[in-house]
C-alpha positions in Angstrom: 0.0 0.0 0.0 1.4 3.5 -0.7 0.1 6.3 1.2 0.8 10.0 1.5 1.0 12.5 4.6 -1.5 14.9 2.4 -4.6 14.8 0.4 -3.4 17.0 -2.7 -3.5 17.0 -6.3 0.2 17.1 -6.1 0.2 14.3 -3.5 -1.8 12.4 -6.0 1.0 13.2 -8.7 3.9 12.2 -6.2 2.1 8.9 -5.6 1.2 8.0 -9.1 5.4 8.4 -10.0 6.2 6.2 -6.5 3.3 3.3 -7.8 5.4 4.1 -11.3 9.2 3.5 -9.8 7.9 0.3 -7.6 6.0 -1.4 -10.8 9.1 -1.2 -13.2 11.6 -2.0 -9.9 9.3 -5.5 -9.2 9.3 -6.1 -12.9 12.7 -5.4 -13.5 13.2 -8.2 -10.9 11.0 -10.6 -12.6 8.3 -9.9 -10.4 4.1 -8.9 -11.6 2.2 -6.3 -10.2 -1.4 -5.8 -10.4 -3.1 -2.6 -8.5 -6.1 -3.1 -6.3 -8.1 0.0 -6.6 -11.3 -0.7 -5.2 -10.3 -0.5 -2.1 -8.8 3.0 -2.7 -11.6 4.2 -5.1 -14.7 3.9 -2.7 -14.7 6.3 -0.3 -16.2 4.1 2.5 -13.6 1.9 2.4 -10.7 3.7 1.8 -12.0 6.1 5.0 -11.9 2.5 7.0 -8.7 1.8 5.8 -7.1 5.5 6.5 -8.8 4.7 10.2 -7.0 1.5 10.1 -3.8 3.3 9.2 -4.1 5.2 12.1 -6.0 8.2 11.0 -2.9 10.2 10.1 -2.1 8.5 6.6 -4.2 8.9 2.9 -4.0 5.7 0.9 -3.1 6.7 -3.0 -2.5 3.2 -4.2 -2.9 -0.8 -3.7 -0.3 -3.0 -5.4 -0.3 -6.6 -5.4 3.1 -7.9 -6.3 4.2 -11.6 -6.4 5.6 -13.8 -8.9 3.0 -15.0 -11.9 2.3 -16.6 -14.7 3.3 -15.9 -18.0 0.8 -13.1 -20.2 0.0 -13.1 -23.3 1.4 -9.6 -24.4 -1.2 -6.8 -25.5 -2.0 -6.7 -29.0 -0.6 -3.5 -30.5 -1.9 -1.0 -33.8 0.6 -0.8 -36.5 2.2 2.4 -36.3 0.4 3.2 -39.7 -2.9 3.2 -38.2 -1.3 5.8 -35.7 0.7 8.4 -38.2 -1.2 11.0 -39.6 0.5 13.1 -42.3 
């Protein structure tokens, strides 16, 4: 779980790039990562789990990490459908 000592738009952003540095860390270590966001997106909840946390913390982000199967990789457009000239 990552958390931050603020409710802000720019704690939001500073999250968002610490949930970006773990997931390529854990991947670059052969690890998968898959985010858990109901938890965070309903505010019920994520106001029982900020109590949980003490009272004092904001949950930004859920991450479970463990090792995985293998994925089939996401289909891609050709880069001619994307160029527009």
């Amino acid at each position: 779980m990552l958390c931050t000592h603020q409710e802000s738009p720019y704690a939001e952003l500073q999250a968002g790039q610490a949930v970006q540095n773990v997931w390529l860390t854990a991947t670059a270590r052969g690890l998968a990562a898959s985010m858990i966001s109901e938890v965070i997106e309903v505010p019920d909840t994520r106001d029982e789990l900020r109590h949980l946390l003490g009272g004092t913390l904001h949950p930004q982000a859920l991450l479970q990490i463990g090792y995985g199967g293998p994925t089939v990789p996401a289909p891609r457009r050709a880069i001619d459908d994307l160029i527009l000239e």
